[in-house]
C-alpha positions as CSV (number, residue, x, y, z in Angstrom):
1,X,93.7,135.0,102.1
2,X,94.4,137.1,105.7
3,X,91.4,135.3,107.4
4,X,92.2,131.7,106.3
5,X,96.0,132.7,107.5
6,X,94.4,133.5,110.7
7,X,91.6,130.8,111.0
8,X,94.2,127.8,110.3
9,X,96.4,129.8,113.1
10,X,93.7,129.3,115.5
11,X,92.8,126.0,114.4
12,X,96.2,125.3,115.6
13,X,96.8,127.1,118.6
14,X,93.2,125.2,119.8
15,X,94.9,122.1,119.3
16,X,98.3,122.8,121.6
17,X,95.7,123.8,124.3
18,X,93.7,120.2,123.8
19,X,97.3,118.7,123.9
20,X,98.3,120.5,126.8
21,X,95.4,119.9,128.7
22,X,95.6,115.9,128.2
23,X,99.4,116.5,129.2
24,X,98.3,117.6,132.3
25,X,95.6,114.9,132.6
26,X,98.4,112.6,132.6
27,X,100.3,114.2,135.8
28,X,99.5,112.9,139.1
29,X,97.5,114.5,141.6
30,X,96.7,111.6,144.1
31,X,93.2,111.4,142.8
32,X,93.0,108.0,140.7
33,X,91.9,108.8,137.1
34,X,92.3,107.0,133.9
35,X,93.8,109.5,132.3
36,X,97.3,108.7,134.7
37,X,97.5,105.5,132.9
38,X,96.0,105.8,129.4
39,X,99.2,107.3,127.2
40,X,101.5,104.7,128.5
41,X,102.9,102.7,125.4
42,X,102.7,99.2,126.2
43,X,104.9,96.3,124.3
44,X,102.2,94.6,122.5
45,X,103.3,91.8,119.8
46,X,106.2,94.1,119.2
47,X,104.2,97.5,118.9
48,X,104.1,99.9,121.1
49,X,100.4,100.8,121.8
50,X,98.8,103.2,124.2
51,X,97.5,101.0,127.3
52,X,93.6,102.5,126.4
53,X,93.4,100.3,123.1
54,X,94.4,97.1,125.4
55,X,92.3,97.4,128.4
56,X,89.3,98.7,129.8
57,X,90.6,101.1,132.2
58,X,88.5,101.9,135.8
59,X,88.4,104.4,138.9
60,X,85.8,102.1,141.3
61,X,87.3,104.0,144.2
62,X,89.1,107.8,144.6
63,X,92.8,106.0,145.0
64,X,92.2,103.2,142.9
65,X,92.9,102.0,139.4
66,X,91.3,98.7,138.0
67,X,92.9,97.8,134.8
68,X,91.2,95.0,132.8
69,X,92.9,93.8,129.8
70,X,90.8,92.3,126.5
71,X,93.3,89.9,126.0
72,X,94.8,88.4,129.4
73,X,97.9,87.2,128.0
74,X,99.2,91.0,127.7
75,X,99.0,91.2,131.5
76,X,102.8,91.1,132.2
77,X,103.6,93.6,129.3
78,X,101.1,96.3,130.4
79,X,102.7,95.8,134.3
80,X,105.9,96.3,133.2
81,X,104.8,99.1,131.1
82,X,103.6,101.2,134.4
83,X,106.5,99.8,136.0
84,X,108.5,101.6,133.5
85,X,106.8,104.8,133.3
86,X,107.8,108.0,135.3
87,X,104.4,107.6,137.5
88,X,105.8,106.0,140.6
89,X,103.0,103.9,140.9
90,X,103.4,99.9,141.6
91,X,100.6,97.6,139.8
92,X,99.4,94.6,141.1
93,X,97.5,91.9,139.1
94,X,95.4,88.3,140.0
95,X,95.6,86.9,136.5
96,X,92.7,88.7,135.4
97,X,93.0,92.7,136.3
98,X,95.4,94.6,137.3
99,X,94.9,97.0,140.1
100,X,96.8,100.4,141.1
101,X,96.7,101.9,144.4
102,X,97.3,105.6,143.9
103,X,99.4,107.0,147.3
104,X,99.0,110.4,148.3
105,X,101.3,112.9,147.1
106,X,104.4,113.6,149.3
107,X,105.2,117.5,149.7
108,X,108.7,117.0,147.9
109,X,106.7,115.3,145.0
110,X,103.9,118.3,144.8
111,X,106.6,120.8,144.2
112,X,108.3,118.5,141.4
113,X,105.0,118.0,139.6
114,X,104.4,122.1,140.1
115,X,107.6,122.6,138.5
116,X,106.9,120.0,135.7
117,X,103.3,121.3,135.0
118,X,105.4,125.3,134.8
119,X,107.4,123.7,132.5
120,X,104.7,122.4,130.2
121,X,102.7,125.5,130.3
122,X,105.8,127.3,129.4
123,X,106.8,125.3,126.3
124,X,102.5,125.2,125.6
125,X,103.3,129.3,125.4
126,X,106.5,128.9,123.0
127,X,104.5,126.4,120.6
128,X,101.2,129.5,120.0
129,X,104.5,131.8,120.1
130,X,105.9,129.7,117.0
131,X,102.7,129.5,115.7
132,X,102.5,133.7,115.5
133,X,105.8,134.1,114.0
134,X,105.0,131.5,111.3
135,X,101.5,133.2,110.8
136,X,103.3,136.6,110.5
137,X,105.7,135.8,108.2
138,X,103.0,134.8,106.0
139,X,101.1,137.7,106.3
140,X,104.2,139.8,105.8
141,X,105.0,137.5,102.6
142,X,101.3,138.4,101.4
143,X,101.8,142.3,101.8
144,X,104.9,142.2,100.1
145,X,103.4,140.0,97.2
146,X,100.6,143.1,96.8
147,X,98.1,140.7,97.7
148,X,97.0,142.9,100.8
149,X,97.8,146.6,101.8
150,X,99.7,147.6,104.5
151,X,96.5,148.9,106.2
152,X,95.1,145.4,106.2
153,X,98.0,144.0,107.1
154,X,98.3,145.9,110.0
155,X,95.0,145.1,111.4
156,X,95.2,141.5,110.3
157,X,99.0,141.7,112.7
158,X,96.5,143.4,115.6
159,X,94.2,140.0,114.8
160,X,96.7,138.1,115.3
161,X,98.0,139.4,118.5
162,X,95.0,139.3,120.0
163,X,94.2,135.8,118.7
164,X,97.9,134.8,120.4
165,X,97.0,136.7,123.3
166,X,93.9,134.8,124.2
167,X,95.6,131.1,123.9
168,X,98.5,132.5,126.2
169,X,96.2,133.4,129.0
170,X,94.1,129.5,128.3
171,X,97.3,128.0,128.6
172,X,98.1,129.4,131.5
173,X,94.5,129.0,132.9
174,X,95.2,125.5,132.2
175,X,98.4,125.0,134.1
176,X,97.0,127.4,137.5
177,X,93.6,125.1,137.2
178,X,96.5,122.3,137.5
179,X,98.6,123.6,140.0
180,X,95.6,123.9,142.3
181,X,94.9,120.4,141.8
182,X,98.2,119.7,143.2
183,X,98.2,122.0,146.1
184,X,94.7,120.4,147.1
185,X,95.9,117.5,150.2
């Protein structure tokens, strides 16, 4: 019971690392990448739908962004999309793509986008924290059902910890690998 506790734990605290990690795909370094552009929710026939399941989405050159929608009639929606987003970045489109020139990072900016990516790494570290607490309480709740002793609930705790331990340091692997990006000119 203790080690499915523990594997679903970890099953979890994988998956706020994956999320964090396209989180940070999403923040801007000055490098063109589809990842900037694929979360953004576009207005399509009155859903909103993540820009990747409209168009084919390109990098053809380091600072560049080729956007080709699958149905050209969705052009306008998917500009005003990125127009809406928090990206700073101004499409342009000939009726058939729409292209994005990705501007270098101002200094002012890099230090916003440093403090945003802290920010995410923090709340990344809160969510495994969560996940601990919830994982010890059911532990605890075990032990004091006499489904496991003390002693095994002790080194299941010291599982745990180490377990919480581990995603703490990816996630903040995740956000220096991040930060670097930003610093890079």
């Amino acid at each position: 019971m203790a080690s499915s506790t523990l594997q679903n734990i970890e099953r979890k605290m994988e998956k706020s690392a994956e999320i964090l990690q396209m989180e940070m795909g999403s923040i801007r370094t000055g490098r063109a990448t589809p990842a900037l552009v694929e979360h953004i929710k576009v207005d399509y026939a009155g859903v909103p739908t993540p820009l990747k399941q409209l168009a084919g989405i390109h990098t053809p050159e380091a600072r560049l962004l080729v956007i080709q929608p699958w149905d050209r009639s969705s052009i306008r929606d998917i500009e005003k999309a990125i127009l809406k987003s928090d990206l700073g970045l101004t499409p342009t489109n000939d009726g058939i793509v729409i292209r994005i020139a990705v501007p270098q990072l101002t200094e002012e900016r890099r230090l916003e986008l440093t403090k945003a990516v802290k920010k995410r790494v923090e709340e990344g570290k809160i969510v495994i924290r969560n996940l601990r607490r919830e994982a010890m309480e059911e532990l605890k709740a075990l032990e004091k059902n006499k489904e496991m002793s003390q002693d095994e609930l002790k080194r299941t705790l010291d599982q745990l910890q180490k377990i919480t331990d581990n995603h703490i340091v990816e996630t903040e692997r995740i956000g220096h690998h991040k930060e670097a990006e930003l610093a890079e000119i």
